[in-house]
C-alpha positions as CSV (number, residue, x, y, z in Angstrom):
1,X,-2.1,1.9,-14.0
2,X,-1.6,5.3,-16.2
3,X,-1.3,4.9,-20.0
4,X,1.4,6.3,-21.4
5,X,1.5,7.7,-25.3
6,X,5.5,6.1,-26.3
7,X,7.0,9.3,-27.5
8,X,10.2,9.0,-29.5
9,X,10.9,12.6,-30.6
10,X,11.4,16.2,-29.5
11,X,12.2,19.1,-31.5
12,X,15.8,18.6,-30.8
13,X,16.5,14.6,-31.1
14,X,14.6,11.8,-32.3
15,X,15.1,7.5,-31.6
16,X,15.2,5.7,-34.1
17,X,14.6,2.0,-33.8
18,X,18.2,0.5,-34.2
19,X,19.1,-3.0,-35.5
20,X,21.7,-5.7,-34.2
21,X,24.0,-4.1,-35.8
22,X,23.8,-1.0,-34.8
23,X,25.8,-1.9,-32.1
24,X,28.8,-1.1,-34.0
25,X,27.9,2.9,-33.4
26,X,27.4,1.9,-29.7
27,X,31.4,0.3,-29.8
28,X,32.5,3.3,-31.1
29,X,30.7,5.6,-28.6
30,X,32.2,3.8,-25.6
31,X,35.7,4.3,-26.9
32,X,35.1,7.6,-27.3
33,X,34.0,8.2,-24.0
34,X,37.4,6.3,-22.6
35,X,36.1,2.5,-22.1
36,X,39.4,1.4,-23.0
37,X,38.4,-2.6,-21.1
38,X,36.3,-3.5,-24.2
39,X,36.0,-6.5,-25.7
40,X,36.7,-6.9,-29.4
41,X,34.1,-5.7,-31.9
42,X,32.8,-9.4,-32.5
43,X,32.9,-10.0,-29.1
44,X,31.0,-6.9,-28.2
45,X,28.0,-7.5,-31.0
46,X,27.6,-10.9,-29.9
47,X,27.4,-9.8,-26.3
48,X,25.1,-7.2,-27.1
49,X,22.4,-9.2,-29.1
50,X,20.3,-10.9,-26.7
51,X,18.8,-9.6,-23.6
52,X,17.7,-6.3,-25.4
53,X,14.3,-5.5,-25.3
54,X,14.5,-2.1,-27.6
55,X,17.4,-0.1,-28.9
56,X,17.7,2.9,-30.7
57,X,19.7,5.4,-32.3
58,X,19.6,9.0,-30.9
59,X,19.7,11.5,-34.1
60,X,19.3,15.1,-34.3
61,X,16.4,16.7,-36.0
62,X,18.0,19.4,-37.6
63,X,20.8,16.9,-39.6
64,X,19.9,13.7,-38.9
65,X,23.5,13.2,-37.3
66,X,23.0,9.8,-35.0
67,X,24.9,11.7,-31.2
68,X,23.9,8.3,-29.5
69,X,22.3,5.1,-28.8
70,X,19.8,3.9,-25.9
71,X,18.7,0.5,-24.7
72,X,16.4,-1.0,-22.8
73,X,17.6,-4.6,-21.7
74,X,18.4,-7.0,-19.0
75,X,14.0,-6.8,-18.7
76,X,12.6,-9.2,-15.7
77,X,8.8,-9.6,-16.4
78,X,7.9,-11.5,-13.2
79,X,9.8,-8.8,-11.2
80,X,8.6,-5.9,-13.0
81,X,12.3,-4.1,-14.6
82,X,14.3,-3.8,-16.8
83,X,17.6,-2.0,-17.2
84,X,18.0,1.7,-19.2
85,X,21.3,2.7,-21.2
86,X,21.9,5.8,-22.8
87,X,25.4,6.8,-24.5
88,X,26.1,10.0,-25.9
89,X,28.5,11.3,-28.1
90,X,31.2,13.5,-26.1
91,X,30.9,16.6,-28.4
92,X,27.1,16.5,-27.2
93,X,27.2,15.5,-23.5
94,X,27.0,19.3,-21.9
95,X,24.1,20.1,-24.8
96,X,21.0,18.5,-22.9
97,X,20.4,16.1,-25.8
98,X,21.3,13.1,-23.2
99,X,18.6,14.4,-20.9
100,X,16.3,14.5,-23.5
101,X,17.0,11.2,-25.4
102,X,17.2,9.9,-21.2
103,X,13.4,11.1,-21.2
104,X,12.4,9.6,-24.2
105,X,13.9,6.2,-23.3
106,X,12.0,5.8,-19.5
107,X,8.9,7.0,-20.7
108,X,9.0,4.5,-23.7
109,X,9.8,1.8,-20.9
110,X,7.1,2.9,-19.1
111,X,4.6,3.5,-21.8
112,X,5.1,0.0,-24.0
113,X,5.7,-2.8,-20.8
114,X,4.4,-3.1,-17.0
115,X,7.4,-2.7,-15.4
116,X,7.5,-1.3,-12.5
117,X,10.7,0.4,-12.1
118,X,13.3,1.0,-15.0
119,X,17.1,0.7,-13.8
120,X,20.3,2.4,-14.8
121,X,24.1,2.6,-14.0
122,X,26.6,5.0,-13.8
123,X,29.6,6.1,-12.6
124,X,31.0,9.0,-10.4
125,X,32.9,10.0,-14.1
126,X,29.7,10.8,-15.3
127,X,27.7,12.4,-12.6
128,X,28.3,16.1,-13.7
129,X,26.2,15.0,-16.8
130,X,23.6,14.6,-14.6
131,X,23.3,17.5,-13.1
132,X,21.1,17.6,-10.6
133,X,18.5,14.3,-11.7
134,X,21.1,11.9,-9.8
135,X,19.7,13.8,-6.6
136,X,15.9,13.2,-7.2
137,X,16.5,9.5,-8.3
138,X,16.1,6.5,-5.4
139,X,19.8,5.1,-5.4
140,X,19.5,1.7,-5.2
141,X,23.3,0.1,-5.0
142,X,26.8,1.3,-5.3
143,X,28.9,-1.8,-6.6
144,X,32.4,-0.9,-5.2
145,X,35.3,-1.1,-7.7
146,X,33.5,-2.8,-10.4
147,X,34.4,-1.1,-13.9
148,X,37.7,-0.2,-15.2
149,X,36.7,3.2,-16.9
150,X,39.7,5.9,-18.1
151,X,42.7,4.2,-16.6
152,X,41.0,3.2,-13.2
153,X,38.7,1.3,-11.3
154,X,35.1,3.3,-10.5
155,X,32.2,2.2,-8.0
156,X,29.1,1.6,-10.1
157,X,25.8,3.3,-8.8
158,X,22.7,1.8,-9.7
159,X,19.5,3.7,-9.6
160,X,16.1,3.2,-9.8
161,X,13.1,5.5,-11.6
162,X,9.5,4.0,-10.5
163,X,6.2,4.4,-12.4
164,X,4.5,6.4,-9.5
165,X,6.8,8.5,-9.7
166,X,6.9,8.7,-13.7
167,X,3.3,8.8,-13.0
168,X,3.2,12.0,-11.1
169,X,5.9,14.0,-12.3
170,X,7.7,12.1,-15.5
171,X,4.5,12.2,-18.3
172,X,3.6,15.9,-17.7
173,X,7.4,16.9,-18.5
174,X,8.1,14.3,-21.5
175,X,4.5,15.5,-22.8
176,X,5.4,18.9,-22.9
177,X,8.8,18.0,-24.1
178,X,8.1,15.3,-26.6
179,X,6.8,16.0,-30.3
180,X,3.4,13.7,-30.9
181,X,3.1,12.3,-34.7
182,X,-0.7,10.9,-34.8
183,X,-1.0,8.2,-37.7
């Protein structure tokens, strides 16, 4: 198994660790980006407490502005995964800071746990953020009709990075990409 060095900056964006309450930034980033089915604020940061294995804010280095929030969660040990969420500010999507904090967030999975594969979900709404990743990524499951999402019911499509693969291609790019801050 490689090693991985847990990068959490570039020279464009930076995660911060988040606390519990930090979900509050997360609420307001999904009704931003149109989930108009959420539950109420309460609700939603009681919902989001457990099951998180690491959260954090993504901020710009420039300002400091927080543009989004990433998780990982949902983490099976005995079966090696555990599920990814990033969530980016609208104003920011078409910037490349999602791609970048997306980066950062996998190879932390992969560089602080043995998972085997790191999981995440999306919708056809947001595959032109993608670009062309979605096409290199192993799809795993398409969950027909499963989110209400901007006035309508979307499929959910579930895909899967895996550390080979990290392993060969992901840690050369996020080394390159990623600023290193030796204590």
């Amino acid at each position: 198994m490689t090693l991985f060095f847990p990068y959490l900056e570039t020279k464009r964006i930076r995660l911060v660790p988040a606390a519990e309450q930090d979900a509050r930034i997360l609420y307001g980033l999904l009704l931003r980006l149109g989930m108009a089915s959420l539950p109420t604020l309460d609700e939603f940061m009681k919902a989001t407490a457990g099951g998180v294995a690491a959260r954090f804010l993504v901020q710009r280095q420039d300002d400091g502005e927080t543009v989004g929030y990433s998780s990982l969660h949902q983490m099976v040990p005995a079966a090696g995964h555990v599920e990814a969420g990033i969530y980016l500010d609208p104003e920011h999507i078409r910037s490349g800071l999602g791609a970048e904090a997306s980066t950062l967030t996998l190879n932390y999975a992969f560089a602080t746990w043995n998972v085997r594969k790191v999981y995440f979900q999306t919708t056809e709404a947001s595959f032109d953020d993608f670009g062309p990743l979605l096409d290199v990524l192993t799809k795993e499951a398409v969950l027909p009709n499963h989110v209400f999402f901007r006035g309508r019911l979307w499929d959910v499509h579930i895909y899967a990075v895996y550390r080979e693969e990290w392993e060969q291609t992901g840690e050369t790019f996020v080394s390159r990409l990623a600023l290193r801050r030796d204590p």
